[in-house]
PyMOL CGO cylinders between C-alpha atoms (Angstrom):
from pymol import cmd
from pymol.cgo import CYLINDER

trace = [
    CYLINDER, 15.78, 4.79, 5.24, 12.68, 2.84, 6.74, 0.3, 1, 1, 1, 1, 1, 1,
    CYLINDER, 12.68, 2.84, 6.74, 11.40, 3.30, 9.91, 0.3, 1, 1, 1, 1, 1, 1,
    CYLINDER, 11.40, 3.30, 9.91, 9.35, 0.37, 11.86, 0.3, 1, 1, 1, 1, 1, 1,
    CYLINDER, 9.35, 0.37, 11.86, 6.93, 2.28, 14.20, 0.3, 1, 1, 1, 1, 1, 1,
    CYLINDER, 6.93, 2.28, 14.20, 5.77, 0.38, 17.61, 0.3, 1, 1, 1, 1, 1, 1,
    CYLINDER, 5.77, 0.38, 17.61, 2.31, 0.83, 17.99, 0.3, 1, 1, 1, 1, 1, 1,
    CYLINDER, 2.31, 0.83, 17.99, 1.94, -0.33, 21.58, 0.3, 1, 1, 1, 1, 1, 1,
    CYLINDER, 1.94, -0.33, 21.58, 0.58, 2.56, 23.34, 0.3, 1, 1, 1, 1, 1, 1,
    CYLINDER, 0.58, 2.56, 23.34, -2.59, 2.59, 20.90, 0.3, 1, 1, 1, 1, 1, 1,
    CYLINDER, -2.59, 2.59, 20.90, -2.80, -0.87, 19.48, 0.3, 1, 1, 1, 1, 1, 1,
    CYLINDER, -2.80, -0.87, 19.48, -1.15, -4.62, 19.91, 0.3, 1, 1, 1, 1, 1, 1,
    CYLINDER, -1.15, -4.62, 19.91, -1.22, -4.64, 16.09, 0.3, 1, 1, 1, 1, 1, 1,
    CYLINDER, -1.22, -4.64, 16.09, -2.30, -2.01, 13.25, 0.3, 1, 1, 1, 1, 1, 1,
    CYLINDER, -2.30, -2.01, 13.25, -5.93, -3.56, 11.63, 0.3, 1, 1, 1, 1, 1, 1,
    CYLINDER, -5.93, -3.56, 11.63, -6.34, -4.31, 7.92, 0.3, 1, 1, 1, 1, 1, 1,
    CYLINDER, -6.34, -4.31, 7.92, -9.16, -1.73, 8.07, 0.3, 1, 1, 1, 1, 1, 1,
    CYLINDER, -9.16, -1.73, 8.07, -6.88, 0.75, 9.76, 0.3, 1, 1, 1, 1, 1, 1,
    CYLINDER, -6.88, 0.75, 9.76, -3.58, 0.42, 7.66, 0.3, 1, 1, 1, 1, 1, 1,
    CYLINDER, -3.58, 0.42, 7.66, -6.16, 0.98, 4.27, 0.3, 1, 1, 1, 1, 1, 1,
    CYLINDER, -6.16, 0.98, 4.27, -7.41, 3.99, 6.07, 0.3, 1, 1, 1, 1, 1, 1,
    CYLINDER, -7.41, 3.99, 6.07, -3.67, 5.37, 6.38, 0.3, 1, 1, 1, 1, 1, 1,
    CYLINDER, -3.67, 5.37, 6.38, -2.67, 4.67, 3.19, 0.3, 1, 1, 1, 1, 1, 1,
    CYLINDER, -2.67, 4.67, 3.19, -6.29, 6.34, 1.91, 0.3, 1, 1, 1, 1, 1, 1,
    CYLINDER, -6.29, 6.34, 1.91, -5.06, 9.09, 3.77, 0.3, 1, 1, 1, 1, 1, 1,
    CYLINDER, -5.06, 9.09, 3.77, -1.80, 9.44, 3.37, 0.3, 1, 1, 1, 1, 1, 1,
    CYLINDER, -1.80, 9.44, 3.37, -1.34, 9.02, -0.01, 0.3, 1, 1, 1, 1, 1, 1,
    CYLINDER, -1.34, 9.02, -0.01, 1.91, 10.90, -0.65, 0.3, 1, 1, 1, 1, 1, 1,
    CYLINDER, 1.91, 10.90, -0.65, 3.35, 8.08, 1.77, 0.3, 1, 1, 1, 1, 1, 1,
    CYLINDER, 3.35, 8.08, 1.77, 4.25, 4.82, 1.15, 0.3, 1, 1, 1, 1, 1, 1,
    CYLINDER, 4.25, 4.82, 1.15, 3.73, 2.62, 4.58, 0.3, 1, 1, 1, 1, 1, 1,
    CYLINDER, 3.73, 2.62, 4.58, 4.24, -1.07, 5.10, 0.3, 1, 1, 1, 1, 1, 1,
    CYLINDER, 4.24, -1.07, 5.10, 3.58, -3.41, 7.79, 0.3, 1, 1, 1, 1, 1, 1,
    CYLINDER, 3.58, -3.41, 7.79, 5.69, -6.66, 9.85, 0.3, 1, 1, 1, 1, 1, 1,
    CYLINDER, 5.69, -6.66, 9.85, 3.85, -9.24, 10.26, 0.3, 1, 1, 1, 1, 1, 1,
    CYLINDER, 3.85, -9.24, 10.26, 3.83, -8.52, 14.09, 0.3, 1, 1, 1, 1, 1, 1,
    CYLINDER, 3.83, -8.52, 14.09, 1.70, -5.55, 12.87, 0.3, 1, 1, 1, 1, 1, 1,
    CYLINDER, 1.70, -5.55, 12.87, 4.04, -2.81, 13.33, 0.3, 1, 1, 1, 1, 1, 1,
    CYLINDER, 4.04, -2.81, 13.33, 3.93, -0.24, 10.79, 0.3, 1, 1, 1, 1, 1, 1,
    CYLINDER, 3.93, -0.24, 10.79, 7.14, 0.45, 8.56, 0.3, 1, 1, 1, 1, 1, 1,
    CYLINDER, 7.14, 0.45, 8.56, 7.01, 3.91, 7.18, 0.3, 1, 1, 1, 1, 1, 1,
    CYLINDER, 7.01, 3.91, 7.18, 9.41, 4.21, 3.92, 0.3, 1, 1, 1, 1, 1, 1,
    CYLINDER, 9.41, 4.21, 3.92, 11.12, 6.94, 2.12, 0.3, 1, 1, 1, 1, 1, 1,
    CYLINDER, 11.12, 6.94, 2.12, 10.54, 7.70, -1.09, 0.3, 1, 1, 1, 1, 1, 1,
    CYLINDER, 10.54, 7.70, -1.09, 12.94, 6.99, -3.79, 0.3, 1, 1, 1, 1, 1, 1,
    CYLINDER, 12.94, 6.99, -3.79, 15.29, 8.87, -5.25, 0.3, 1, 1, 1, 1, 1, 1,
    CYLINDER, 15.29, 8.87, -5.25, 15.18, 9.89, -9.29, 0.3, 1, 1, 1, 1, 1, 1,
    CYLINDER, 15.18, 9.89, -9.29, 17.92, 7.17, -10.32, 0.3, 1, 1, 1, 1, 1, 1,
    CYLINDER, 17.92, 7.17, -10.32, 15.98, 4.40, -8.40, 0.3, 1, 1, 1, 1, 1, 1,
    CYLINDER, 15.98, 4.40, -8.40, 12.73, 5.68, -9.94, 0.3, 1, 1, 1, 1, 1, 1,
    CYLINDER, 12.73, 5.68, -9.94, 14.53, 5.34, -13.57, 0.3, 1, 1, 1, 1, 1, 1,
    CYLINDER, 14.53, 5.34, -13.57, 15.37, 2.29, -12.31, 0.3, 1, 1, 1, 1, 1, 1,
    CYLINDER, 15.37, 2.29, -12.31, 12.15, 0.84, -11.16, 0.3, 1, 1, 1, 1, 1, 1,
    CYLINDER, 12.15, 0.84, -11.16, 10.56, 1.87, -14.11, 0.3, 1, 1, 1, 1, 1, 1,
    CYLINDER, 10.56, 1.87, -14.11, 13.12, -0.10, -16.46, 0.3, 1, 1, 1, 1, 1, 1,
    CYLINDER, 13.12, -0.10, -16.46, 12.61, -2.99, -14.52, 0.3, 1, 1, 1, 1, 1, 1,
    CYLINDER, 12.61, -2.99, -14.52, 8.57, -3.00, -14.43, 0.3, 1, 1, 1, 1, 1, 1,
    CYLINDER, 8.57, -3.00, -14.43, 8.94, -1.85, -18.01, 0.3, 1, 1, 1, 1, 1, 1,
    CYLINDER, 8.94, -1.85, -18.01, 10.72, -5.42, -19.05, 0.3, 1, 1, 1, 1, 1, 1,
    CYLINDER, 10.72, -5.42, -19.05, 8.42, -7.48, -16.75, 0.3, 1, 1, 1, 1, 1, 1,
    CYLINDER, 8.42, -7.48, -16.75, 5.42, -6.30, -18.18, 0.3, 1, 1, 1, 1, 1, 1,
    CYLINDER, 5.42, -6.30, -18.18, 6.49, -6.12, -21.93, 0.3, 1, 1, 1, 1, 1, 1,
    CYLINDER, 6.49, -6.12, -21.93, 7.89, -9.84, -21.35, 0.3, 1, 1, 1, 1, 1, 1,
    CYLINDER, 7.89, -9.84, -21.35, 4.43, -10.39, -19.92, 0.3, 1, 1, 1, 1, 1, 1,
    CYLINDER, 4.43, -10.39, -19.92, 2.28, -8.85, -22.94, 0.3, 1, 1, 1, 1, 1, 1,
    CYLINDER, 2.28, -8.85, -22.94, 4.52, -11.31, -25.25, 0.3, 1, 1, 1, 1, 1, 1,
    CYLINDER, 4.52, -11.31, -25.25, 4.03, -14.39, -23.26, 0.3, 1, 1, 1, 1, 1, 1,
    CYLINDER, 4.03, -14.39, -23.26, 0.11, -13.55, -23.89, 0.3, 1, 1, 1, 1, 1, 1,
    CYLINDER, 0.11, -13.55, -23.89, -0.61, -11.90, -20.83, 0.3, 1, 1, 1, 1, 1, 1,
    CYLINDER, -0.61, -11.90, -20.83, 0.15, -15.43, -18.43, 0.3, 1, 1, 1, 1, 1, 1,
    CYLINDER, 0.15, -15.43, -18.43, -0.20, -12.83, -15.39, 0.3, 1, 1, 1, 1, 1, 1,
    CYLINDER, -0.20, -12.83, -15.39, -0.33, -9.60, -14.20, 0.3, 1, 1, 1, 1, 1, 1,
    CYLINDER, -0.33, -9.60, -14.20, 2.66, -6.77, -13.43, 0.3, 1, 1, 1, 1, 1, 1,
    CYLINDER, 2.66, -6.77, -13.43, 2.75, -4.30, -10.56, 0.3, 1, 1, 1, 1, 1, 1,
    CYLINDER, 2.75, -4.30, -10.56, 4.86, -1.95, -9.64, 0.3, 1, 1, 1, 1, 1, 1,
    CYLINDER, 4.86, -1.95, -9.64, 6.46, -0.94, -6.16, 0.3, 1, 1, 1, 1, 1, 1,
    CYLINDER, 6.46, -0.94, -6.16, 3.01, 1.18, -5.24, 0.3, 1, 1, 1, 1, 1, 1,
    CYLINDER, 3.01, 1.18, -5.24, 1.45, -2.41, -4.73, 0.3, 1, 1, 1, 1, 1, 1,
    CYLINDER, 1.45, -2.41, -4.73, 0.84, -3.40, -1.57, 0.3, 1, 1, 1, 1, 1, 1,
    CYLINDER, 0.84, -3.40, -1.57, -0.17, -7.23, -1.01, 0.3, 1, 1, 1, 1, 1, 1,
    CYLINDER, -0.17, -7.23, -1.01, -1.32, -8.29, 2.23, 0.3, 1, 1, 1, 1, 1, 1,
    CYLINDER, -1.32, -8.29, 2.23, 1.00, -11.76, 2.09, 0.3, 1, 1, 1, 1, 1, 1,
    CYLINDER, 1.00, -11.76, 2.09, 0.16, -14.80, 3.95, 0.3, 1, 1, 1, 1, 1, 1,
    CYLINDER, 0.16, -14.80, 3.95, 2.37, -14.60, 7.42, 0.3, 1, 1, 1, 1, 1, 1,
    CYLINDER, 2.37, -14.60, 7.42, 0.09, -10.89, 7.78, 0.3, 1, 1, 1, 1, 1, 1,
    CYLINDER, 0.09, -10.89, 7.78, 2.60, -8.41, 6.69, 0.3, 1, 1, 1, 1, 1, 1,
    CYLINDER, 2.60, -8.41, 6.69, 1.50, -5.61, 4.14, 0.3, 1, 1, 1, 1, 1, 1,
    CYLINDER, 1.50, -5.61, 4.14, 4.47, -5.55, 1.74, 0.3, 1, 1, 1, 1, 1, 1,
    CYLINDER, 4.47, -5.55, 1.74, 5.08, -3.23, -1.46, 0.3, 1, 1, 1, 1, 1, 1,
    CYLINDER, 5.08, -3.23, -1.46, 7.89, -5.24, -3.54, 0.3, 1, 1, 1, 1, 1, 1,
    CYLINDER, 7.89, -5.24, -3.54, 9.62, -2.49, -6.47, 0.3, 1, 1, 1, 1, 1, 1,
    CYLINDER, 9.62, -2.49, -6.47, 8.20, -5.06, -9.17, 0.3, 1, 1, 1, 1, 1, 1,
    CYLINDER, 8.20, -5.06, -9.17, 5.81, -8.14, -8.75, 0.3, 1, 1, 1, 1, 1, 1,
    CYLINDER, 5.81, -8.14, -8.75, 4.14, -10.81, -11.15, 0.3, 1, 1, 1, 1, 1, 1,
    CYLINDER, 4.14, -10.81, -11.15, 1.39, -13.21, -10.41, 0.3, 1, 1, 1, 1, 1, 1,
    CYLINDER, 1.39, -13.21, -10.41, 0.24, -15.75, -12.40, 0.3, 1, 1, 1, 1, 1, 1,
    CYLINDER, 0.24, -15.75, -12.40, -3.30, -14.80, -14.21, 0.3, 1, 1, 1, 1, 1, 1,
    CYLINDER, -3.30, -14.80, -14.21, -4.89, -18.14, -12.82, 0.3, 1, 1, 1, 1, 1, 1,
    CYLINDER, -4.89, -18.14, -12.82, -4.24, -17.06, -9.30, 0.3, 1, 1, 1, 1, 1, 1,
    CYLINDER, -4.24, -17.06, -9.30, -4.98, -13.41, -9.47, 0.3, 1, 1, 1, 1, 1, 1,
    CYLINDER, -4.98, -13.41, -9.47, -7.96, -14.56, -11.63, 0.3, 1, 1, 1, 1, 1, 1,
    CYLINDER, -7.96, -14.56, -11.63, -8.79, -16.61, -7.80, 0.3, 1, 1, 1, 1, 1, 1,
    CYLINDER, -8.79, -16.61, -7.80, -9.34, -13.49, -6.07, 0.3, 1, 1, 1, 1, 1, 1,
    CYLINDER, -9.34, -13.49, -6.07, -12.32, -11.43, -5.75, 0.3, 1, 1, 1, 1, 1, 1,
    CYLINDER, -12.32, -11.43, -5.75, -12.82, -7.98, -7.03, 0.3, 1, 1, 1, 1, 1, 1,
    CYLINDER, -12.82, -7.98, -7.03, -12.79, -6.58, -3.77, 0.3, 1, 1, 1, 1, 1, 1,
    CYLINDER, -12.79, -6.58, -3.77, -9.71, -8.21, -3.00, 0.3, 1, 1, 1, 1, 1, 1,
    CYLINDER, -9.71, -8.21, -3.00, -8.36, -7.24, -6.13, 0.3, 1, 1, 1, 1, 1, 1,
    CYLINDER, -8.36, -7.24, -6.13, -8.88, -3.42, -5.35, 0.3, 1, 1, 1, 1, 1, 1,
    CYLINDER, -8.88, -3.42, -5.35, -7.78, -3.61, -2.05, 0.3, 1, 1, 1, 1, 1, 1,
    CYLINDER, -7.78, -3.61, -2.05, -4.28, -4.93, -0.35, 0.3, 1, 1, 1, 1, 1, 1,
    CYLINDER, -4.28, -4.93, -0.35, -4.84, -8.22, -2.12, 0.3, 1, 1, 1, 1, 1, 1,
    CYLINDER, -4.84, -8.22, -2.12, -4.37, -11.22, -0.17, 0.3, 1, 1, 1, 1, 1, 1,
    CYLINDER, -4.37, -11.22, -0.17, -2.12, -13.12, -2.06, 0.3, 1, 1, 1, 1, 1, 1,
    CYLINDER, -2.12, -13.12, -2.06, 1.62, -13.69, -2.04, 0.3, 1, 1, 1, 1, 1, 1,
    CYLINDER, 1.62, -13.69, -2.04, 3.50, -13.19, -5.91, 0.3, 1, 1, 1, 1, 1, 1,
    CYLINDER, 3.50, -13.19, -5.91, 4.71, -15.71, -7.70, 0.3, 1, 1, 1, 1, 1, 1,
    CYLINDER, 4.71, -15.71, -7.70, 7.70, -13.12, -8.67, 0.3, 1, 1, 1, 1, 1, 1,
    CYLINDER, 7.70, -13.12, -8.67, 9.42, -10.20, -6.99, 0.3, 1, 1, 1, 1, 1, 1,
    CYLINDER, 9.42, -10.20, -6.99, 12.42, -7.74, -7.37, 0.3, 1, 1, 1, 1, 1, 1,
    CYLINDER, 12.42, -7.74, -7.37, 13.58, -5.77, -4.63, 0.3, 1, 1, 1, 1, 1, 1,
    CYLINDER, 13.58, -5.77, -4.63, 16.23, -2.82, -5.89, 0.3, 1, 1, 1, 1, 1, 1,
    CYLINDER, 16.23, -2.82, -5.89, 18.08, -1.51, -3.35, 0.3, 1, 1, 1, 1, 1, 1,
    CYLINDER, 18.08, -1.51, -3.35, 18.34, 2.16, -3.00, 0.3, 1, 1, 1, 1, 1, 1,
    CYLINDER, 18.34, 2.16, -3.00, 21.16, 4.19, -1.37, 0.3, 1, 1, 1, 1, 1, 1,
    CYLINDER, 21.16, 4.19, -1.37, 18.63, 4.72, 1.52, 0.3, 1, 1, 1, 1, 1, 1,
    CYLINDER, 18.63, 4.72, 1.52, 18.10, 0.84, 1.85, 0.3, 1, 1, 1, 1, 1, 1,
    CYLINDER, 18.10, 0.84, 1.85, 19.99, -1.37, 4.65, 0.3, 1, 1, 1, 1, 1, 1,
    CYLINDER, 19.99, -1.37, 4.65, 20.51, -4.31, 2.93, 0.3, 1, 1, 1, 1, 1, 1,
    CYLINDER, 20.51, -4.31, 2.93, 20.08, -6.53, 5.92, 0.3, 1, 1, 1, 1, 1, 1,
    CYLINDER, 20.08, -6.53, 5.92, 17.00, -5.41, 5.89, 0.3, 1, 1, 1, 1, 1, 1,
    CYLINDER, 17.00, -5.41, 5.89, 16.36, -6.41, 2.40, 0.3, 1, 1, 1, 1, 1, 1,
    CYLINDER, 16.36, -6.41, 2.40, 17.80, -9.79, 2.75, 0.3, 1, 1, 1, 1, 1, 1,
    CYLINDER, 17.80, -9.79, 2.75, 14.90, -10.39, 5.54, 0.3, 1, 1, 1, 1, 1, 1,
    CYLINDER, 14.90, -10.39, 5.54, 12.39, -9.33, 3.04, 0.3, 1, 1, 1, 1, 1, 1,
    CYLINDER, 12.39, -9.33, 3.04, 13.82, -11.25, 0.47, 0.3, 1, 1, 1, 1, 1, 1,
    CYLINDER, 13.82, -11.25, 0.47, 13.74, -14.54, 3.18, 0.3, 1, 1, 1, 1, 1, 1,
    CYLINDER, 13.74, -14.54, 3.18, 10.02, -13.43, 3.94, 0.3, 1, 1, 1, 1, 1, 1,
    CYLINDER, 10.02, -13.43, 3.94, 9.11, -13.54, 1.05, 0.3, 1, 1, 1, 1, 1, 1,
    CYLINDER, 9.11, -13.54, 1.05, 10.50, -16.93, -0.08, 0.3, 1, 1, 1, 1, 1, 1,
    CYLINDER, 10.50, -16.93, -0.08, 9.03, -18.35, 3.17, 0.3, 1, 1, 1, 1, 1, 1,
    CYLINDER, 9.03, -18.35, 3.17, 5.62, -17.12, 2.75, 0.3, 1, 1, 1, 1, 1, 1,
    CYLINDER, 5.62, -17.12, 2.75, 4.95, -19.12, -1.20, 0.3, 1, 1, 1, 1, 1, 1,
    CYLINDER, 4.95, -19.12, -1.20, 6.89, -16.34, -3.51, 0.3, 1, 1, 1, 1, 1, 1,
    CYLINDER, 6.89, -16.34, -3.51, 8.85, -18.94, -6.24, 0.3, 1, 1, 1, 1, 1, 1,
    CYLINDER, 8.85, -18.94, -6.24, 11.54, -16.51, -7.27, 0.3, 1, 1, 1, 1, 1, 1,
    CYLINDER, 11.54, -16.51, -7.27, 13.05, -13.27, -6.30, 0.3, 1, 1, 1, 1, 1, 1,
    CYLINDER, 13.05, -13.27, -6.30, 15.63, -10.81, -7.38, 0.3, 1, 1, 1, 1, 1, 1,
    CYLINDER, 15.63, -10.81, -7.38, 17.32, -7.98, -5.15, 0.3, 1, 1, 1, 1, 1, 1,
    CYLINDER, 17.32, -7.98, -5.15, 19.51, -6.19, -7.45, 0.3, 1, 1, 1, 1, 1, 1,
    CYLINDER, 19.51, -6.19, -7.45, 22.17, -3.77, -5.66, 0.3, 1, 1, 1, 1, 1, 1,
    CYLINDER, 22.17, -3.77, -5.66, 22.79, -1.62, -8.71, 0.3, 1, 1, 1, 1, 1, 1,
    CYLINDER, 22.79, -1.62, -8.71, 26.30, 0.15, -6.05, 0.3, 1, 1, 1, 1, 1, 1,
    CYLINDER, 26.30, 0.15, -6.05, 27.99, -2.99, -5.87, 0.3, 1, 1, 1, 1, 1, 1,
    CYLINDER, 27.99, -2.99, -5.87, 27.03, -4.31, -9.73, 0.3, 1, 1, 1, 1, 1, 1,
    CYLINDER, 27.03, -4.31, -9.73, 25.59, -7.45, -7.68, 0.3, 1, 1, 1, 1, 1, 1,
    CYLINDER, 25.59, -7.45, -7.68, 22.19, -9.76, -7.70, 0.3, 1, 1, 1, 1, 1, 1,
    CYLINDER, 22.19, -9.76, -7.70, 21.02, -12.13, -5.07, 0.3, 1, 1, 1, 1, 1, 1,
    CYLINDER, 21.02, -12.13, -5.07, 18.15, -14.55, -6.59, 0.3, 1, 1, 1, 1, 1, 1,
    CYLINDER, 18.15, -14.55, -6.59, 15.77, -16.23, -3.69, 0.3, 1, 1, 1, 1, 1, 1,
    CYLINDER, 15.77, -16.23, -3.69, 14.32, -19.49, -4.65, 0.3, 1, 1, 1, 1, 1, 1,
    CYLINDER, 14.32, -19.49, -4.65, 12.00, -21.61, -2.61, 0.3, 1, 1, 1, 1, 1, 1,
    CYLINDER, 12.00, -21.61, -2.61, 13.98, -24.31, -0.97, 0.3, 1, 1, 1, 1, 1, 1,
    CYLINDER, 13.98, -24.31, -0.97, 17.38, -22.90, -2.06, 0.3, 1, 1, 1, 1, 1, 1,
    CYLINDER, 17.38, -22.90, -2.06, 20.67, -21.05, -0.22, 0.3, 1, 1, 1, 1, 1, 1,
    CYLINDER, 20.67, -21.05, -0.22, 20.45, -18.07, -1.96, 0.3, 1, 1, 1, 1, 1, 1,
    CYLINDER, 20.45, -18.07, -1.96, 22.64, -17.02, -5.11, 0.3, 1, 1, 1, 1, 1, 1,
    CYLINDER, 22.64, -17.02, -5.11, 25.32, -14.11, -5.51, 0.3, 1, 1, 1, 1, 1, 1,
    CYLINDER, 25.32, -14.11, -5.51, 25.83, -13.59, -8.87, 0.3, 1, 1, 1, 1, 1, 1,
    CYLINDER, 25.83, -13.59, -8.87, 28.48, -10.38, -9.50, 0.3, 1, 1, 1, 1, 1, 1,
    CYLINDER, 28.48, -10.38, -9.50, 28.23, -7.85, -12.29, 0.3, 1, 1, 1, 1, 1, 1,
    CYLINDER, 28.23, -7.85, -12.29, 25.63, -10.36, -14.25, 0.3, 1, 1, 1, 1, 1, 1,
    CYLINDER, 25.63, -10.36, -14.25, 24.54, -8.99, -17.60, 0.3, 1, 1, 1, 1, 1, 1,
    CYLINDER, 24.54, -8.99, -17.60, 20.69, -10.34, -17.59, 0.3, 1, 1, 1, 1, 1, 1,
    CYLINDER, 20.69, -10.34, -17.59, 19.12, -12.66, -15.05, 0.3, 1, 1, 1, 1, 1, 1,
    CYLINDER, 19.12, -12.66, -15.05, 16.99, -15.83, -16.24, 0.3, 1, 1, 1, 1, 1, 1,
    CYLINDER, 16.99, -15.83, -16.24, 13.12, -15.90, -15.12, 0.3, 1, 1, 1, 1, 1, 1,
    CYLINDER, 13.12, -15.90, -15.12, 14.11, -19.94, -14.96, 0.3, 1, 1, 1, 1, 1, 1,
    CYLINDER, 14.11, -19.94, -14.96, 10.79, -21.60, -15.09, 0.3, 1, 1, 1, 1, 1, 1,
    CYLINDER, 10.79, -21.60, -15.09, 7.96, -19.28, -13.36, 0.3, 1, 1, 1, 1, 1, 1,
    CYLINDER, 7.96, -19.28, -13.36, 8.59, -16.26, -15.95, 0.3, 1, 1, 1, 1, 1, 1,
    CYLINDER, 8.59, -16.26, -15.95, 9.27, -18.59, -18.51, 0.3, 1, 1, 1, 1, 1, 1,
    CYLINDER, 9.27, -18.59, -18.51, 11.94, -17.13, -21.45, 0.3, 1, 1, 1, 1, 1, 1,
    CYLINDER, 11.94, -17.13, -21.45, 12.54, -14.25, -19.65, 0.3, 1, 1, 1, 1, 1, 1,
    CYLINDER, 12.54, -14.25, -19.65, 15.89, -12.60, -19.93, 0.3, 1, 1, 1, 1, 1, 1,
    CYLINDER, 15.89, -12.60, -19.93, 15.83, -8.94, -17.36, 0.3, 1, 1, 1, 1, 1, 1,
    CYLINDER, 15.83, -8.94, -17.36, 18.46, -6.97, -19.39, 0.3, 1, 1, 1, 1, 1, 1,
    CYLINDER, 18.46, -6.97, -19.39, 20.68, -5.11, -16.72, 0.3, 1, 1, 1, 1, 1, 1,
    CYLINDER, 20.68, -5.11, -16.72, 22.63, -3.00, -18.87, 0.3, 1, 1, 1, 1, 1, 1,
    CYLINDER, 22.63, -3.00, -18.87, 20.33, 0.09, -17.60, 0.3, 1, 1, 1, 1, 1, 1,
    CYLINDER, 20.33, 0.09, -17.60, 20.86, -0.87, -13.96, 0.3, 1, 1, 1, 1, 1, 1,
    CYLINDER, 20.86, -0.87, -13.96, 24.62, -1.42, -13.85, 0.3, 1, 1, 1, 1, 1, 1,
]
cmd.load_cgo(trace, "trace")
């Protein structure tokens, strides 16, 4: 289960410098931040979501070294710093090479400042997935192009799509990148 943290009674809002000094502290944690600035701190996963994770970062990224490398793969330690302010860590991410390319170095080695182009959320059995769904919407409304959140209990998959309702697809086999990871097929069989 997460945990969102008020901050009032030392700060209106956690700082960009202070939320890297956490995390550099902290690094057996795994913290995230609303983009009101309050700080979300998250449980880690258990080993079947970790299995889990892994098989899905592992597809991304081998789909990606096919392609010829048309972006760049992260996995759910990433935090990005997205464009409506909140720090967010998605299980598996993608952005196009062009754009990270756009960024500096620092920026790269820090919470970048960019919003994906791709994410996947898995829920967990610690996960509230109203929660997810709102991180799912965030993202969509802050520039991310497609997103997955794959309940591997109920053998279900919503996909987010800018401008879209979103789509409920039950017990699905693989899920289509569509046209931002272009010919990819995410092969469930290890999820559900």
């Amino acid at each position: 289960m997460n945990v969102a943290i008020n901050l009032k009674a030392f700060t209106d809002r956690i700082s960009d410098r202070d939320f890297e000094q956490l995390c550099a502290d902290n690094p057996e944690a795994k913290f995230e931040t609303t983009k009101e600035g309050k700080l979300i701190v998250m449980s880690p996963t258990g080993s079947q979501s970790g299995k889990f994770n892994m098989s899905l970062a592992f597809q991304v990224e081998l789909w990606n070294r096919k392609a010829g490398k048309p972006g760049v793969v992260f996995d759910s330690s990433t935090g990005f710093k997205l464009s409506n302010g909140a720090t967010r860590s998605p299980d598996v991410s993608w952005i196009e090479l062009d754009r990270w390319n756009s960024l500096t170095a620092r920026q790269q080695r820090g919470f970048a400042p960019i919003d994906p182009d791709f994410v996947i959320e898995l829920m967990s059995p610690t996960d509230e997935l109203l929660e997810l769904q709102q991180k799912m919407s965030e993202y969509i409304n802050c520039g991310v192009r497609l997103g997955w959140l794959i309940n591997p209990d109920e053998r279900q998959v919503e996909i987010y799509r800018v401008g879209q309702d979103k789509e409920v697809l039950d017990n699905p086999k693989t899920l289509s990148g569509e046209t931002v990871l272009v010919n990819f097929d995410l092969d469930l069989i290890d999820i559900f």
